[in-house]
N, C-alpha and C positions, 0 to 999 in steps of 0.2 A: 504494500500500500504506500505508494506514496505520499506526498507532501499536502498536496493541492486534493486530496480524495480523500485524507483525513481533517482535513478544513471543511472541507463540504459537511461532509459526516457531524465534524463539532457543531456546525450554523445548525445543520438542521435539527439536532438532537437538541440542542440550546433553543429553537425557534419548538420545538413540541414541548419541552417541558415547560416552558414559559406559557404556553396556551393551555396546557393542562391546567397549571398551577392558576390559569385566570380562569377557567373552569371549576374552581373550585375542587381540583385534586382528580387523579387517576381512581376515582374507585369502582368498583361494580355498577353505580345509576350509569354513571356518566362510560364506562367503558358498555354498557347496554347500549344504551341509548347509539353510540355510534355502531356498533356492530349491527342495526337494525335499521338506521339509515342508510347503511349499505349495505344489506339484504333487499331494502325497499327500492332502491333501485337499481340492484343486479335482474331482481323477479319484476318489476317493470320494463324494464329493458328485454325481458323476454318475451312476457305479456305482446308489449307492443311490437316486438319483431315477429308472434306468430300471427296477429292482427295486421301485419305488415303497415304496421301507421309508426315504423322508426322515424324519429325528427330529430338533428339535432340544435334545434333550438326548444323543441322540447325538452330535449336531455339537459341544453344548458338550464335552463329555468328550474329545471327539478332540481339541477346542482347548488342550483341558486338558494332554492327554499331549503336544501338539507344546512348549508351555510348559516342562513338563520335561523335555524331553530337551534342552534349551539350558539349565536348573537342572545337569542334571546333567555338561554341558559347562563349565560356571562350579565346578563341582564340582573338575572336572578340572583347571583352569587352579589351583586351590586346593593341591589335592596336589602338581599340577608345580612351583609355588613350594618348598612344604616340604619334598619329597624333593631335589629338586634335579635332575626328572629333563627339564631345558628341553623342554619343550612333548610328549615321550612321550607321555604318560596324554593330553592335551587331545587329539592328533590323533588317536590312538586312539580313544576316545570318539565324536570327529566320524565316522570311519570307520566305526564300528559301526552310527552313527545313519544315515550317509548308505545304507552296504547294504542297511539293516531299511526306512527308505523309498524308495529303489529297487525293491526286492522287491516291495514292497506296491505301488508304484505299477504295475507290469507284472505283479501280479495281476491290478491292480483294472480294465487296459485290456484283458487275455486276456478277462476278464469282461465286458467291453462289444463283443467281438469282434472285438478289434484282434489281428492275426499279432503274435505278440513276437521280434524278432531274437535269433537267439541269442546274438551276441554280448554284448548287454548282460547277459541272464542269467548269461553267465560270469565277467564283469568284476568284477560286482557278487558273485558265491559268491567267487572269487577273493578281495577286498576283505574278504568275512567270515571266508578262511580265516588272510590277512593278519593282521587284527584278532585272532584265536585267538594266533595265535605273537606279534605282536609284544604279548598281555596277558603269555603266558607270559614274553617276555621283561622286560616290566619287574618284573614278581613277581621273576625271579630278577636282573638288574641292580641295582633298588635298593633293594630290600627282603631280601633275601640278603648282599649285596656289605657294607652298610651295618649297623650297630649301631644301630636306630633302639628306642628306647624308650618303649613307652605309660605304664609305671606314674609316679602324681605322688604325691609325700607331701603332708605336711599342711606341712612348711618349705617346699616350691616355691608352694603356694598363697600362703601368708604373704608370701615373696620376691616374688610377682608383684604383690601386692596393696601393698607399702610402695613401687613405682617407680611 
């Protein structure tokens, strides 16, 4: 291995675990959740090639939307800092994303003519029904519970701006 190929190597391993760590950590949600985003559209991409409706500007768009729904996981990890509600909102979030592509992906295989076990289908309505209560709960734990304030004067600008 040369010089110039273990550089590469360090950026990118430094560029992953930097985005992990703004993920809020390598663990099980968040290592699901990506493995099932790309399941959803490996088994899309087959879907649509036996439906012969391959596009890739379809392909780029679904790229697009797997991209944000780990935007919006970083989101999460964002709010769970500020409210203080440790990791709530982040695993939630993961939960939602992991059921919405579960779902899709035993669409997209009933579609290719694959029997779907019913268990999975449960697991995963199950998981969305989870995801339902525990949003309601954080709405009323920390945003209820808490005195959280959005309006800022023109002195907290000022404040923030002279530190």
């Amino acid at each position: 291995m040369n010089g110039k190929e273990l550089a590469v190597r360090g950026v990118i391993g430094a560029a992953l675990t930097f985005i992990s760590q703004q993920l809020g950590g390598w663990d099980t949600a968040i290592q699901t959740l990506v493995v099932f985003l790309i399941l959803d559209m490996f088994v899309g991409i087959l879907n649509a090639g036996k439906k012969k409706e391959v596009s890739s500007s379809v392909g780029f768009w679904g790229v697009v939307k797997k991209c944000l729904c780990l935007v919006l996981v970083y989101m999460a990890v964002r709010l769970d800092i500020l409210t203080n509600a440790n990791g709530l909102v982040r695993v939630t979030v993961i939960y939602f994303f992991v059921a919405t592509e579960g779902i899709s992906i035993l669409e997209n295989c009933g579609e290719l003519g694959l029997p779907i076990p019913a268990i999975l289908l449960d697991i995963l309505k199950k998981m969305q029904d989870k995801v339902d209560a525990d949003t309601q709960t954080i709405f009323t734990t920390t945003f209820e519970t808490e005195s959280i304030e959005f309006e800022t004067t023109a002195e907290d600008i000022a404040d923030d701006e002279e530190v």
